[in-house]
C-alpha positions in Angstrom: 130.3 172.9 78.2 133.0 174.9 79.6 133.5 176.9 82.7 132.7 180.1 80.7 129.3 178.9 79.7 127.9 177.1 83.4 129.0 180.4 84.7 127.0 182.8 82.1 124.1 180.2 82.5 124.1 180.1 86.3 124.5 184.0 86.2 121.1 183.9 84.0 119.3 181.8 86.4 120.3 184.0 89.6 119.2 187.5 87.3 115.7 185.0 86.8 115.1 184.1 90.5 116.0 188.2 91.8 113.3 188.8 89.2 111.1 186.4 90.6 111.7 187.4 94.2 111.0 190.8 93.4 107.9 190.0 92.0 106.8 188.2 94.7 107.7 191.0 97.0 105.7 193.6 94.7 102.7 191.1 95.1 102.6 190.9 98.4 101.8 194.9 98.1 100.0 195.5 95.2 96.5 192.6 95.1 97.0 191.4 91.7 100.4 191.9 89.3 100.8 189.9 86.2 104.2 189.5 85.2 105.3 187.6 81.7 109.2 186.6 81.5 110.4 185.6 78.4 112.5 182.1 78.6 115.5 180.8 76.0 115.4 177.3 76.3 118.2 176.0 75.1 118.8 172.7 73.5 121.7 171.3 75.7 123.6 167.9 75.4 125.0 165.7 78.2 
């Protein structure tokens, strides 16, 4: 994997947590918020 890719992947998993943390932060307002994220899973090798 190449520099290029960890940092694209590691930018997709900070964009996935801010989502997160925003919904968590909406929640704590509103009493009940369902959220659905979609997910890529990727087949990596070692």
């Amino acid at each position: 994997m190449t520099n290029t890719e960890k940092i694209a992947n590691a930018k997709k998993r900070i964009d996935e947590l801010e989502r997160l943390i925003k919904c968590w932060n909406d929640s704590e307002q509103d009493e009940s918020k369902i959220v659905n994220f979609t997910r890529n899973i990727e087949n990596k090798v070692a």
